[in-house]
N, C-alpha and C positions, 0 to 999 in steps of 0.2 A: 361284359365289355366296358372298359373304362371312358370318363371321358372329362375332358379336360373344361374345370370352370371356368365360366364365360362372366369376369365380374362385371362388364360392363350391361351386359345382357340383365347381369344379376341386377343392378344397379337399376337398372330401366323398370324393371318389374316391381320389385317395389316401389318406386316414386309413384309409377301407373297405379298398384293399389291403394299406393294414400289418399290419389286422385279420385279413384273410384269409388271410394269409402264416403271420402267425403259430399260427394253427390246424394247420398241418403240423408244428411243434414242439410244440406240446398233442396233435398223435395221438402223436407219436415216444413221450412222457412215457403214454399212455393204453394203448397198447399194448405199450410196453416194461414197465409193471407187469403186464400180463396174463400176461405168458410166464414161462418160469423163469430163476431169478438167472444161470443159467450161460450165457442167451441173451439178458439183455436188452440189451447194446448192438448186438449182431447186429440183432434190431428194429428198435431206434432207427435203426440206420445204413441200414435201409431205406428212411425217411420222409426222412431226408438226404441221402440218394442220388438219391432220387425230386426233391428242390429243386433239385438241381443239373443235373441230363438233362434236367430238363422244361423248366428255364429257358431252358437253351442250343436246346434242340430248336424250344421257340415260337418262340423268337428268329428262327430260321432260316428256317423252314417253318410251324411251330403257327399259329400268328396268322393267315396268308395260306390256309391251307385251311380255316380256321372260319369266317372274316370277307370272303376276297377273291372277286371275281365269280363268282356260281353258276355250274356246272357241272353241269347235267341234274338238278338239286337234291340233288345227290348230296355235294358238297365246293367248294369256294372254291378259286382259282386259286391253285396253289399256287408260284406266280410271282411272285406279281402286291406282294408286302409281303416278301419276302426279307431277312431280319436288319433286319426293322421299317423297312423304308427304300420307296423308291418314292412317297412324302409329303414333306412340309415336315413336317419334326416337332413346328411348332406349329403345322400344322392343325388345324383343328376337324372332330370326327367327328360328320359329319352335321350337323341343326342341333340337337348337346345343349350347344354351347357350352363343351366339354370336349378337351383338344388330343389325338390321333392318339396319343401315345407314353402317355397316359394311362391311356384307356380299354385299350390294348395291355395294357399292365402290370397292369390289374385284371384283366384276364382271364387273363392268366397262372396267376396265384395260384390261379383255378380250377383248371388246368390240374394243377398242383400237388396239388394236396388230391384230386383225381380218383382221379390215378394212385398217390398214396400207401397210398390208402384199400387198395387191393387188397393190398397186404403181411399186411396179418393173417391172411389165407387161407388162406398158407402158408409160417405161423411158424414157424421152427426147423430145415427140413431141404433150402433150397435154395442153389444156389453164388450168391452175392453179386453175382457179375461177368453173371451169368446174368440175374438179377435187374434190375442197372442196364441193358442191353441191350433187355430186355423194358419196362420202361417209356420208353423213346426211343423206341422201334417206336408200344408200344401210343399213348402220344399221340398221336404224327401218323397212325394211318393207323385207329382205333379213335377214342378222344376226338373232336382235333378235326373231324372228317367228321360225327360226331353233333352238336357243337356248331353245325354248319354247318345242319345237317340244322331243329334246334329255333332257334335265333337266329340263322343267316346267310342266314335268307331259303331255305331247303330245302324238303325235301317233305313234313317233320313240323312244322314253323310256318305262322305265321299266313296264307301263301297256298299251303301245303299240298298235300296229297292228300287232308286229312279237311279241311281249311278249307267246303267244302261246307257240312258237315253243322252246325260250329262252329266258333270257332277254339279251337282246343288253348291250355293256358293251362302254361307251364310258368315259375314267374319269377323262382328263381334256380336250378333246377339240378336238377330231382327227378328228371328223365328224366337228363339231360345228367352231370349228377355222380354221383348213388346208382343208380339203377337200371345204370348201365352200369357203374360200379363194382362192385355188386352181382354181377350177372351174369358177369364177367370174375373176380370170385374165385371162383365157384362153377365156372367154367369152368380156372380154374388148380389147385384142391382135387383135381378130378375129374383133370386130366392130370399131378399130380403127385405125385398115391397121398398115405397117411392118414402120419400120425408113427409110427414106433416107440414101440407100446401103445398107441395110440388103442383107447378104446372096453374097457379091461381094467385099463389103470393110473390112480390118479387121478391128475389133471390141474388144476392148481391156481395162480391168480397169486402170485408170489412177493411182490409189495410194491403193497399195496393203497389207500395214501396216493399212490403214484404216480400210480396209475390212476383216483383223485380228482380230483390236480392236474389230469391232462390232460384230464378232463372239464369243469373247470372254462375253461380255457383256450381249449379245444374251443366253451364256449358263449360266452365272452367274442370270440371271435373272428370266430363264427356271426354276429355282428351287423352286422356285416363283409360279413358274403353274404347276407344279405338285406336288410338298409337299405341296404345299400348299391348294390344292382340297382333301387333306386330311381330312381336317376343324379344323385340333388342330395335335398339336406334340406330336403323336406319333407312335405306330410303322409304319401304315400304312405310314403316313409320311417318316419315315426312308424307307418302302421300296422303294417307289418313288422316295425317293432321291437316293438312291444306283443306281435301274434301269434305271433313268435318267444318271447317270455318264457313270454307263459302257454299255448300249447299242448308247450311242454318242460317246462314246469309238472304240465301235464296228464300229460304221458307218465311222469313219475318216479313220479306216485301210484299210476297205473294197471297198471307195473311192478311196485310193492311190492304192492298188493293181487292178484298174478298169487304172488308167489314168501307172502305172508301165507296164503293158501289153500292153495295147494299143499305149501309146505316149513315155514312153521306160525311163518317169520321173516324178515324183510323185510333184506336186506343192502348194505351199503355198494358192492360191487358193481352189485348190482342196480337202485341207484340212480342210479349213474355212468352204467351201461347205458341207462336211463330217459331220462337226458339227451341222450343223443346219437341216440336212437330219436325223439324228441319234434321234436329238431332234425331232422333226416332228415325227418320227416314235414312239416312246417309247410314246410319251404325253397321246393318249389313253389309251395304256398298261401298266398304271406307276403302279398299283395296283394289274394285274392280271398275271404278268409273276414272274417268279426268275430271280435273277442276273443271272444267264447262261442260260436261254432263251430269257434274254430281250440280252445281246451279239449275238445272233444268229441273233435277230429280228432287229439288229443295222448293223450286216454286211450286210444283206440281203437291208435294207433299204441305206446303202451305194453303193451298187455296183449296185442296181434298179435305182436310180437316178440319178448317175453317167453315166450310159447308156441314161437317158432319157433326159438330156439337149439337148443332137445333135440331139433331133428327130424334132425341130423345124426347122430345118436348109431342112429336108427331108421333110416337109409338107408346107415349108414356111409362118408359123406362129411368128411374131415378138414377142415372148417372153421373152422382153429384159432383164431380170434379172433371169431368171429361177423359178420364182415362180408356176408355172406346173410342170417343172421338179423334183421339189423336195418337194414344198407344198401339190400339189395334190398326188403325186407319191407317198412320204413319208406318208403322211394321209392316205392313200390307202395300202400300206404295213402294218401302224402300227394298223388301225381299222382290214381289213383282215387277219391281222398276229393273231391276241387276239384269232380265231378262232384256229388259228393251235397248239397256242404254251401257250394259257390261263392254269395254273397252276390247275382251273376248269374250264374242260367243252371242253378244247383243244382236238384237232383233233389226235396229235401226242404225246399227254398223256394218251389217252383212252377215249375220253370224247366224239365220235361219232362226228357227222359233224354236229349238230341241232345248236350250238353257230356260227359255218366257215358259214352256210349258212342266220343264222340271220343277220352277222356282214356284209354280202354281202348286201344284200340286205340293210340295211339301210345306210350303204355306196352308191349305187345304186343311193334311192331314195333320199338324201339329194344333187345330184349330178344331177339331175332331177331337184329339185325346186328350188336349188340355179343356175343352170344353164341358167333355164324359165325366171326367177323373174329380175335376171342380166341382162338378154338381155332388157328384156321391160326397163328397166330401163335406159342401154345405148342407146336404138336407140332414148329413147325419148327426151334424152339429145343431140344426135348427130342432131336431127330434129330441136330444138330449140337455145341451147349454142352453140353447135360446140364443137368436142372434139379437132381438130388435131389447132397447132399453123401455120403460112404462113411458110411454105417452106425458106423465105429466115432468116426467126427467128432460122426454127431449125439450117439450113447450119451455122449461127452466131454462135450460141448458146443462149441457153433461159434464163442461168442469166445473159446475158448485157439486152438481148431483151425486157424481162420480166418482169425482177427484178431490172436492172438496177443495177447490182454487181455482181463481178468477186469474186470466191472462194479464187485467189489465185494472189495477186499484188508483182512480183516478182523485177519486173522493177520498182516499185516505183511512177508508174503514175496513176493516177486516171481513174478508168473503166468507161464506160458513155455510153447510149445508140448511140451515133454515131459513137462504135467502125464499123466499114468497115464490109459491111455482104460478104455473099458468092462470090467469081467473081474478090475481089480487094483485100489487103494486107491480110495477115496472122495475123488471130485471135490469140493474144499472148496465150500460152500454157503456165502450170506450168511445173516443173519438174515433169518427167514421165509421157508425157501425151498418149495419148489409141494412139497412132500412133506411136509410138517406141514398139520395141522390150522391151523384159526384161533385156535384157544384151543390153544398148543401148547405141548409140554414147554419145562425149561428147555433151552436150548443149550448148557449144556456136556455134552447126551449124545452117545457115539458117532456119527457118522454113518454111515448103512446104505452098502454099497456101490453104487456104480455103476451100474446097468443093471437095480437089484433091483423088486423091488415095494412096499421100503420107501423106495426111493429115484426118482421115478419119473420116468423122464429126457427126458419131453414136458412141454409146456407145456399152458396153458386156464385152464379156467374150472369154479366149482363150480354152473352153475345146471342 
């Protein structure tokens, strides 16, 4: 059957992916201010790593086990779209009037942002090479199998296993990007043991304008992934974008009044955090709430996550950037929230509990296989490559050890791998580095040594 191209349509999709794209350089910039100076382009190079394996991988495989003919509702043929081919590449997908290599390429970018997201988990102390490995893997046989599962026609979409009771509503990503993200860094935390000091040194972002920018970025790009799962501009689109603004709106205040009550001062941090909580949460619901439930569903998702970073600290799970606390949390509020506060079908519009308890349960179960699938996947890696770097790499820091380059050459000398590890001189620091306060001395005092307690040689966050 023919059908007629939709440029405009065409048009929207692409802009959406450049949006989307770009959001994995606004995490690189969000999380590489989170860590300490001596490791942020380590960071960085994790979310740029993740653009490159993930690309190549969809290319390959990704696409064709998310999108190609079901398989027991399990995965897409993963035959069947092999290096984006087996089409005329200006087919049109389906009848959205939008050509095969298009919709391909938006979806990638998810693909992208998924598996980047898991790097903050565990920031600071694994081997690099390890790292890119694990997210090649995790895409194809984690990712896309769930993407398969909620939009390729599976057994958690709309003709389902819970379709019965309702159809599960997930509409750009809440199951599919956060909650399995979520769950896979909490599963990578767990199989890759806490930092050096976790839990006794403080732990503190080094450059907190960083960690600004890429929130900003972060939500300039967000718009991206949810108007843009629209498939064309218009209204639906407009409402996503509205409920994208103000329930990230919502989530930032709901943050600050979490850290106003409890720490007695509302932080630049805390508000960057806000943003990316707010977005998290709304991503599913971009479609199915009003501007003044998707506010309700942004404060809620603010002040849930905001609560749940310090529960690391009470389990002693090293989750060094908060990606549980606010990926999974947030995913978890905003797929669970659809039930309560969905415009149809919602709990607390009159629409009985049959949507709150479908959106459980496939929240539930994608949090089950992305959990399962993760693990085998990291112990097989910890048996083989090794995830953790030698003890005296991290105390160093892992971009001299590693990378052999320092983020930040203040002093004007050349970084090298035989700057002095843990035990002897003090690893030069930039300005501001995660061992200072925020109101902190001047810099030209001494630097404490290495591996000390004035010096504290992990990375995080103060909430």
């Amino acid at each position: 059957m023919d059908f007629t191209l939709d440029t405009g349509a065409t048009a929207w999709i692409l802009i959406s992916a450049a949006l989307v794209l770009l959001m994995t350089p606004g995490l690189a910039l969000f999380y590489g201010g989170m860590v300490r100076a001596r490791t942020v382009l380590n960071m960085m190079l994790m979310s740029f790593g993740a653009m490159a394996v993930v690309a190549i991988a969809w290319t390959f495989f990704g696409y064709s086990i998310a999108f190609g003919t079901d398989v027991a509702g399990l995965f897409g043929n993963p035959l069947e779209f092999v290096g984006l081919g087996g089409t005329d590449e200006q087919s049109l997908l389906g009848g959205s009037g939008v050509p095969f290599l298009v919709a391909a390429g938006f979806q990638m970018t998810f693909a992208i942002i998924s598996t980047a997201l898991i790097s903050g988990a565990i920031a600071d102390r694994v081997k690099f090479g390890t790292w890119m490995v694990f997210a090649a893997i995790w895409v194809l046989v984690v990712y896309a199998p769930l993407a398969h599962m909620v939009w390729g026609g599976g057994l958690l979409g709309g003709d389902g296993i819970f379709a019965s009771i309702a159809e599960p509503v997930d509409f750009a990503g809440g199951t599919v990007v956060h909650i399995n993200a979520g769950i896979a860094g909490l599963v990578l935390a767990i199989v890759v043991g806490a930092r050096k000091g976790f839990g006794s040194t403080p732990m503190k972002p080094h450059n907190l304008p960083l960690v600004m920018l890429g929130a900003a970025l972060l939500w300039f790009g967000w718009f991206g992934f949810n108007a843009g799962s629209a498939g064309t501009a218009d209204g639906t689109a407009g409402l996503a974008w509205v409920n994208t603004t103000v329930a990230t709106a919502g989530a930032m205040l709901g943050w600050a009044a979490v850290e106003k009550i409890r720490d007695k001062h509302v932080t630049s941090l805390g508000m960057a955090s806000g943003v990316v909580a707010g977005l998290v949460a709304i991503t599913p619901a971009a479609a199915a709430l009003t501007p003044i439930t998707s506010i309700v569903l942004g404060l809620a998702a603010g002040v849930a996550c905001a609560l749940a970073v310090g529960l690391k600290y009470r389990v002693g799970i090293d989750d060094s950037l908060d990606v549980v606390g606010v990926h999974l949390v947030g995913g978890l509020v905003g797929t669970i929230g659809i039930g309560f506060l969905a415009a149809e079908g919602g709990l607390f519009l009159g629409g009985g509990v049959s949507l709150l308890i479908v959106q459980t349960l496939v929240a539930l179960t994608a949090m089950i296989i992305s959990g399962v699938l993760t693990a085998i996947i990291a112990l097989v890696l910890k048996a083989t490559l090794g995830w953790r770097i030698p003890e005296a790499d991290e105390l160093a820091g892992i971009d001299i050890t590693h990378h052999a380059e320092s983020g930040y050459d203040l002093a004007g000398g050349a970084a090298s791998r035989r700057t002095p590890l843990s035990g002897t001189a003090a690893f030069p620091e930039a300005t501001g580095s995660a061992s200072e306060p925020r109101n902190s001395a001047p810099h030209d005092e001494p630097a404490p040594a290495a591996g000390t307690a004035e010096a504290p040689v992990t990375t995080g966050e103060t909430r």
